[in-house]
C-alpha positions in Angstrom: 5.3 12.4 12.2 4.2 15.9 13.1 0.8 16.0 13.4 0.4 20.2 12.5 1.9 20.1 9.2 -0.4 18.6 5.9 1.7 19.1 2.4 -0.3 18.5 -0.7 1.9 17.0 -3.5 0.8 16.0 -7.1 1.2 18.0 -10.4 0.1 21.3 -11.6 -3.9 21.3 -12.5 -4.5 18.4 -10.0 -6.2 20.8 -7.0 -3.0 21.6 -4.8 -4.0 25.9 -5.0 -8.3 24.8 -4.8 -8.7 21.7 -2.1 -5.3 23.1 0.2 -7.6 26.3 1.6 -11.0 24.1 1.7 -9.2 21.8 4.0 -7.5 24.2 5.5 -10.7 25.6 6.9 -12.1 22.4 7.9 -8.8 21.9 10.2 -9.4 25.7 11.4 -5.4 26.3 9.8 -4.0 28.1 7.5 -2.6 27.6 4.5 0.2 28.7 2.0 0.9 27.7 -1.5 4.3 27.3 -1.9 5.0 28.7 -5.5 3.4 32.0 -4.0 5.9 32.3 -1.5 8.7 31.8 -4.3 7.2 34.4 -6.0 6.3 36.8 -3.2 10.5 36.6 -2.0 11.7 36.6 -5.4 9.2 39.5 -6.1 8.5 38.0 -10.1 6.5 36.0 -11.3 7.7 32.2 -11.0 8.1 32.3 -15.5 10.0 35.2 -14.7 12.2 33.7 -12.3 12.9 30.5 -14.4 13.9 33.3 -17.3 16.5 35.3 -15.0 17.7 32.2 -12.8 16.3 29.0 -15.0 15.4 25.8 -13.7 18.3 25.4 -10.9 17.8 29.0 -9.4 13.6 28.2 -8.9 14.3 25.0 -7.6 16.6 26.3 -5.0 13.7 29.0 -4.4 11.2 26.6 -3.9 13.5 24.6 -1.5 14.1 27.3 0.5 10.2 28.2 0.6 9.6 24.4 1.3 12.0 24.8 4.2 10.3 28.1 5.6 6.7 26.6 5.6 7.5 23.5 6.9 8.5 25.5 10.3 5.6 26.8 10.5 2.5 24.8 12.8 -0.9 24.2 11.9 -0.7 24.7 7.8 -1.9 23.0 4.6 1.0 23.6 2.0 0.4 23.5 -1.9 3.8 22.2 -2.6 5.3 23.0 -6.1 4.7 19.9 -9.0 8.1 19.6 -9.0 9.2 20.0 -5.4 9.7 16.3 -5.1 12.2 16.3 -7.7 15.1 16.8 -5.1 15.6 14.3 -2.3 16.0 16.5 -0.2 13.0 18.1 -0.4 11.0 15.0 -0.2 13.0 14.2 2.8 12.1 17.6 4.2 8.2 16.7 3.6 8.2 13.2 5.3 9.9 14.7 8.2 7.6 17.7 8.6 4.4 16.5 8.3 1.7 14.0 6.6 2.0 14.0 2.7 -1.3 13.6 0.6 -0.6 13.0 -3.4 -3.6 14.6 -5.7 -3.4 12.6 -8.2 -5.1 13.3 -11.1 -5.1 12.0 -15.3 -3.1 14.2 -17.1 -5.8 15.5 -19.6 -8.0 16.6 -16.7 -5.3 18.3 -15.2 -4.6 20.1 -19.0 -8.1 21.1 -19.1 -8.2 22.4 -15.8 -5.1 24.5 -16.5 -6.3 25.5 -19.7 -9.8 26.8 -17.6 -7.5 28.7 -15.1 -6.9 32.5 -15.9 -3.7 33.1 -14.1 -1.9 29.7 -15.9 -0.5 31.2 -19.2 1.9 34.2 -17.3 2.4 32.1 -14.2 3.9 28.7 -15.4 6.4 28.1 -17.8 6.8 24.8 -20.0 9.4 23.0 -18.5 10.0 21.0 -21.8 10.2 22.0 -25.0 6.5 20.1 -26.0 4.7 21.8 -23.5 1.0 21.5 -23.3 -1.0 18.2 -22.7 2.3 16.2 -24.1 4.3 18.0 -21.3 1.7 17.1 -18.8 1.8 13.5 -19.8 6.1 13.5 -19.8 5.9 14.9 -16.3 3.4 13.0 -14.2 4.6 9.8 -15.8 8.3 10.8 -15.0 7.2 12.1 -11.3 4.5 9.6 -10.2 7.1 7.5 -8.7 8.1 10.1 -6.4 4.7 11.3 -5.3 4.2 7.6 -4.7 7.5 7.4 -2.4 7.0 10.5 -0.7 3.0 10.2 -0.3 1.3 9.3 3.1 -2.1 8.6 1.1 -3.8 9.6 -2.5 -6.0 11.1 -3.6 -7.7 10.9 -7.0 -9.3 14.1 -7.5 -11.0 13.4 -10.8 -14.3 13.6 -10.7 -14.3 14.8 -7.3 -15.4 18.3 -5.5 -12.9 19.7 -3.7 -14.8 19.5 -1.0 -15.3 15.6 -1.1 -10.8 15.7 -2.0 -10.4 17.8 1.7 -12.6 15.8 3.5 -10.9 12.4 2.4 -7.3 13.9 2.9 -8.8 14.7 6.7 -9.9 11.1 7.0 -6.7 9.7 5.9 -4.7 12.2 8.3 -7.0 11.7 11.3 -6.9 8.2 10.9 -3.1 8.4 10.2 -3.0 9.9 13.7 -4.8 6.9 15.5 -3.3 4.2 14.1 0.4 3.0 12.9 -0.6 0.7 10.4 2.4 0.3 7.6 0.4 0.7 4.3 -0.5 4.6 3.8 -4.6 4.8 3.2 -6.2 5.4 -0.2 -8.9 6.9 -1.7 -9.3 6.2 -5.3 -13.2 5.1 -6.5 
């Protein structure tokens, strides 16, 4: 596994966009959120993108982002929630680098969006619930990837995001030194 490359997977509101740059510093990196890229090359906003192109046009956005950043040495990347829909893209983030999962209870993660003043014209629902409910139907239809695809997790609830980056750096450093099978994790 490269050992320049950390991806931060998990869904929106679980600290992808907040613990990504704290870590990044701590590894003296950068980083790059992945659903800013989308919307820097599209040059919209990703709702707006879903609106002109819908779900398949993003998804092949963010693929192409994941594909750009994952050439790139020395970064922490926020991937998309949903970037681990696609095999492909899970295959791309295994191969490039070590994969941490925020997890995080779907409620916090609801009340965390709801706090955040750049949510409402940024994401769209992607089901027709949206809300808490949609936030529920998504981790619970995606954890199973984040699980496959995830080098360790992280539970960010009740957690700083300092205390999240400095566990992810202990689970990468110590992923470097050893070659145990069973991926660390940091839960309690």
């Amino acid at each position: 596994m490269p050992a320049n490359l950390i991806l931060l997977v998990g869904p929106r509101g679980s600290g992808k966009s907040t613990v990504g740059p704290v870590l990044a510093r701590l590894l003296g990196w950068g980083f790059a959120d992945a659903d800013a890229l989308v919307e820097a090359t599209a040059g919209k906003s990703i709702a707006a993108v879903f609106a002109a192109e819908g779900e398949p046009g993003f998804r092949d956005r963010e693929a192409a982002a994941l594909e750009s950043l994952c050439a790139q040495p020395r970064l922490v990347v926020a991937t998309g929630g949903g970037a681990v829909l696609r095999e492909a893209n899970r295959d791309v983030m295994k191969r490039c680098g070590f994969v941490a999962w925020l997890a995080v209870p779907p409620q916090l993660a609801f009340e965390r969006l709801r706090a955040d003043p750049l949510t409402p014209g940024r994401r769209p629902n992607l089901t027709a619930v949206g809300g808490l409910s949609e936030l529920r139907e998504l981790t619970a239809a995606r954890e199973p990837l984040y699980r496959a695809v995830a080098d360790f997790t992280c539970d960010t609830a009740g957690r700083s995001p300092d205390e999240a980056a400095d566990a992810i750096l202990t689970a990468w450093t110590n992923s470097r030194s050893s070659s145990g099978p069973s991926p660390p994790s940091f839960s309690g």
